[in-house]
C-alpha positions in Angstrom: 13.5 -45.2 -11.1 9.9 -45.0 -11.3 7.0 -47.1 -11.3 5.7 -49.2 -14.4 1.9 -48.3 -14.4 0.0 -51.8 -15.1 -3.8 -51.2 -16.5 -6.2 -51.7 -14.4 -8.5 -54.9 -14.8 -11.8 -54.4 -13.5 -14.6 -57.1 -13.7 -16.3 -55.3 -17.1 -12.5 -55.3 -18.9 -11.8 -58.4 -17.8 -14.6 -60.4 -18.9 -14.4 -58.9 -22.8 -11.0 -60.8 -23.5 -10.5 -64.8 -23.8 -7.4 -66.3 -23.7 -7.5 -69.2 -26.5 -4.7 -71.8 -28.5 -4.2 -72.6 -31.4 -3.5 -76.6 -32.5 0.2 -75.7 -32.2 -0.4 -74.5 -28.7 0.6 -70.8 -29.3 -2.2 -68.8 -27.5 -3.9 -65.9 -28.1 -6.0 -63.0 -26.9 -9.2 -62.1 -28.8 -12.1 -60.6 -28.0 -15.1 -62.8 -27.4 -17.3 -60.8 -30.0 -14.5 -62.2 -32.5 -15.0 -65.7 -31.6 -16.0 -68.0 -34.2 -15.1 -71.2 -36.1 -11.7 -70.7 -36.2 -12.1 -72.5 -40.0 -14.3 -69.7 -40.7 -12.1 -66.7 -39.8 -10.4 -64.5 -42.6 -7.0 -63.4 -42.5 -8.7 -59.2 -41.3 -10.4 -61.4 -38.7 -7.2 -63.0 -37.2 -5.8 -59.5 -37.1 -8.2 -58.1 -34.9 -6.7 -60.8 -32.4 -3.8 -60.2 -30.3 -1.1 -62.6 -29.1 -1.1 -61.7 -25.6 -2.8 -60.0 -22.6 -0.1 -56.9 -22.4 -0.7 -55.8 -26.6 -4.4 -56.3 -25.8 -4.6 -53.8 -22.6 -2.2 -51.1 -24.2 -5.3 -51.1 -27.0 -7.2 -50.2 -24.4 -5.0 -47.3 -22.6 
């Protein structure tokens, strides 16, 4: 069986993701140009968001 290549997270990759949660506790990966008032943020704007670390580094394959 071979091998399941993991992405490589280097400092620069790393530091363009933040992890945050929602009031429910349900946490999310977004970029941290994204980041604003969540209040703010339309329903195009959510989508750009990703629900956890594995969806957001396939993106970046």
């Amino acid at each position: 069986m071979s091998e399941e290549k993991k992405p490589e997270v280097t400092e620069s990759t790393a530091t363009q993701f933040i992890i945050v949660r929602d009031k429910s506790g349900k946490e999310f990966v977004c970029r941290i140009t994204d980041l604003k008032d969540p209040s703010q943020l339309t329903e195009e704007e959510k989508k750009r968001c990703y629900e956890n670390i594995e969806d957001a580094m396939k993106e970046m394959e």
